[in-house]
Structure formats: C-alpha cells, structure tokens
C-alpha positions in Angstrom: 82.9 106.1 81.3 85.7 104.7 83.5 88.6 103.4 81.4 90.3 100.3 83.1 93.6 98.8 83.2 91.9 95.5 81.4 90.6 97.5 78.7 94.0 99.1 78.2 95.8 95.7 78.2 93.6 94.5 75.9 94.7 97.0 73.5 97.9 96.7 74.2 100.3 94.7 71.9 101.8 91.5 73.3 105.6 92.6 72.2 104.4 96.3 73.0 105.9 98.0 76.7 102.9 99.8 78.4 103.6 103.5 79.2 101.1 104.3 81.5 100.3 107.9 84.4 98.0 109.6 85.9 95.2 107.3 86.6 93.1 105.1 89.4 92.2 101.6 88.6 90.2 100.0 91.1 88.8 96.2 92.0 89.8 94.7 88.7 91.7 91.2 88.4 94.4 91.4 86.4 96.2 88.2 85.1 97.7 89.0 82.4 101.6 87.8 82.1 103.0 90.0 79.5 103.9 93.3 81.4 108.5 93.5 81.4 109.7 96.6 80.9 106.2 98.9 81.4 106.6 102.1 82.5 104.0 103.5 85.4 103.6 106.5 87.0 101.4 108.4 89.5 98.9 105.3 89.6 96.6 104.4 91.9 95.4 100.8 92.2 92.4 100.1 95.0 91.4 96.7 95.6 93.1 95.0 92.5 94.2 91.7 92.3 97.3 90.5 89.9 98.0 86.6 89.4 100.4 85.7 87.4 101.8 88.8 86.1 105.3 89.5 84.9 106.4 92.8 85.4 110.1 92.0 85.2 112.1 94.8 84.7 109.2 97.6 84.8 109.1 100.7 87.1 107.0 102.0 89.4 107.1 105.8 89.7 104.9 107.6 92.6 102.3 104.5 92.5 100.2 103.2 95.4 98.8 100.0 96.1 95.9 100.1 98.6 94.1 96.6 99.4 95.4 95.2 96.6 96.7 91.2 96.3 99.6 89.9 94.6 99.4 86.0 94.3 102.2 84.2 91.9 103.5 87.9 90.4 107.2 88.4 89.3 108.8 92.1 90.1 112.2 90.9 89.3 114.9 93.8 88.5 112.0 96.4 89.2 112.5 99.7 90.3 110.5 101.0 92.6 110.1 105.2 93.0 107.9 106.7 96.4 105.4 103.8 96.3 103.2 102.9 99.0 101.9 99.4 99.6 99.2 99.8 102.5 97.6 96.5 103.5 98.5 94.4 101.0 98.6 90.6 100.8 101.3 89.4 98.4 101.6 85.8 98.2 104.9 83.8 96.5 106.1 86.8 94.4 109.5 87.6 93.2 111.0 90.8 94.2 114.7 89.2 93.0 117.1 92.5 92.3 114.2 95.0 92.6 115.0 98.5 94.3 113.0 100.3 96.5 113.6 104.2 96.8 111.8 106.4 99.4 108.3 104.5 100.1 106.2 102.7 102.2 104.8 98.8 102.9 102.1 99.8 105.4 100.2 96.9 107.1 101.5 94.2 104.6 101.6 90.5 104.9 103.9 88.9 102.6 103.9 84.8 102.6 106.4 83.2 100.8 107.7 86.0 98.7 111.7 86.4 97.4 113.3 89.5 98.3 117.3 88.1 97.5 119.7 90.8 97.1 117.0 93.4 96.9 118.0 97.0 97.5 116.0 99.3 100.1 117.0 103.2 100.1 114.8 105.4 102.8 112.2 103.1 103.2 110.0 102.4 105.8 108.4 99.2 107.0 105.2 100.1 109.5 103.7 96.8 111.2 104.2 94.7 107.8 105.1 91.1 108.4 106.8 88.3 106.9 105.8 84.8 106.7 108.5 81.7 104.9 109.9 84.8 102.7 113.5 84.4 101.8 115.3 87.6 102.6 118.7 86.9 102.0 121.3 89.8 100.9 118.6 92.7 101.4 120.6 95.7 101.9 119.2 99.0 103.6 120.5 102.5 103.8 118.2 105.0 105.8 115.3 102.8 106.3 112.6 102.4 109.3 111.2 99.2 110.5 108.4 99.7 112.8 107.2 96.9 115.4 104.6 97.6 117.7 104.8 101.9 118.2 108.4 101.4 118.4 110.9 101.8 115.4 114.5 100.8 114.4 116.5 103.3 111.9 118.7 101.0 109.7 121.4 103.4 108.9 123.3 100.8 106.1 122.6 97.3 105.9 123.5 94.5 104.1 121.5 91.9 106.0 118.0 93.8 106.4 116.3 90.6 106.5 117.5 90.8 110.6 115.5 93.7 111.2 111.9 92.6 109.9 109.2 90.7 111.8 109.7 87.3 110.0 107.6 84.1 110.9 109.3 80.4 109.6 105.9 78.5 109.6 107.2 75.9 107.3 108.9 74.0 110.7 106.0 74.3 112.8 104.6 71.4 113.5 100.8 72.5 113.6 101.4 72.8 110.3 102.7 69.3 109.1 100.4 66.8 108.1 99.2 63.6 110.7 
C-alpha cells in the first residue's frame, strides 16, 4: 500500500517540523497550513495541488514538481536546492526572500505571485510566464531565460524581473468591468 503525503501529515504533530526523502506523492490535495521549517528531499510530487500551505522557511532539496498547482501557498525565506517545476500553475503565492540554486521552472504560468528580493543562482527559466507578479529586487547570477528557442544568459542581476516574459493584465481594459 502506497503511503501519502496526507497520511503522513496526519500523523504529524502541529508544532512538529516534517523531515521527509525519498518518495513520490501523486494527485493528492494538500491544504494543510502548518508546514515552516520542513525539511524535503529527493521528492517527487505528480499532479498535487497545495492551497493554503505555509511552508515558510522549509527547504527543498533535489524535489520536482510536475503538473502540480500552487493556489494561495506561502514559500517565504525558502530555500530551494536542484528543483524542477515543469508545468506548473501557481497562483498568488509568496516566494518573498526564497533562494533558488541550480533548477528549473519549465513551462510555468505564474499569476499574481511575489518574488521581491528573491535570489536566483544558475537557474534557468524555459518558456515560463508571468502574469500581475511583482518581481521587484530579483537578483540572478548565471541564470538562463529562454523565450521562444532563443535564450538570454544573465551573468549577475539585480533586476531579473527585466529579463522574464511578464504580462500586466491588471490595466487591460478587457479586463475591467462595464
């Protein structure tokens, strides 16, 4: 039988940090708001869904994130170690202060999400988009952004923001009310 992440939070103390490797979760909703500090490594999550979740403070350590969507989910002061995001939908999440080292947002949409004064070290942005996100103070050393076949190397950045395919719907007027 196939343990999954619900039955492990369910078990798991409220005041209690999770400390969790080497396993594959897949299609669970997770909306549980209790997760600062955990610890996760060499994890794979397929299909999942988190709402809500606070995983301030946590790392992230050789995890990938494939079809999964992030709606309402806070990653501030995360640290985040090889992960790959491929086509992902995260919606109005907090990556405040969080660092990304050597990984991947492949095919990504990310719609109103916070990314200020986030930290981006050999990273690499492949056809990943950004829609009413606020970017501000994103710094980038050694990082890729590619756009349509083509890419840009960021060699050291303190505006990465500049470099990303961002969309400002929140002007257009299709989009305002008769």
């Amino acid at each position: 039988m196939r343990t999954t992440l619900e039955d492990i939070l369910n078990n798991l103390e409220k005041s209690e940090a999770l400390i969790i490797g080497d396993q594959t979760f897949l299609n669970e909703v997770i909306s549980i708001d209790y997760l600062q500090y955990s610890i996760f490594g060499t994890i794979t999550f397929s299909g999942m869904e988190f709402k809500g979740v606070n995983f301030s403070g946590s790392n992230f350590v050789n995890c990938v994130f494939k079809n999964c969507k992030f709606q309402d989910v806070v990653f501030q002061k995360c640290d985040f170690w090889d992960p790959i995001f491929e086509n992902c939908q995260i919606q109005r999440c907090d990556f405040t202060k969080a660092a990304f080292q050597r990984g991947t947002f492949l095919s990504c949409d990310f719609l109103e999400a916070r990314f200020i004064v986030s930290i981006f070290n050999d990273f690499k942005f492949i056809e990943t988009k950004f829609k009413n996100c606020d970017l501000a103070s994103i710094s980038a050393k050694f990082s890729r952004v590619w756009k349509s076949n083509q890419s840009i190397l960021i060699d050291d950045s303190l505006n990465l923001g500049n470099f990303l395919e961002v969309e400002d719907t929140s002007s257009n007027p299709s989009n305002e009310a008769s």
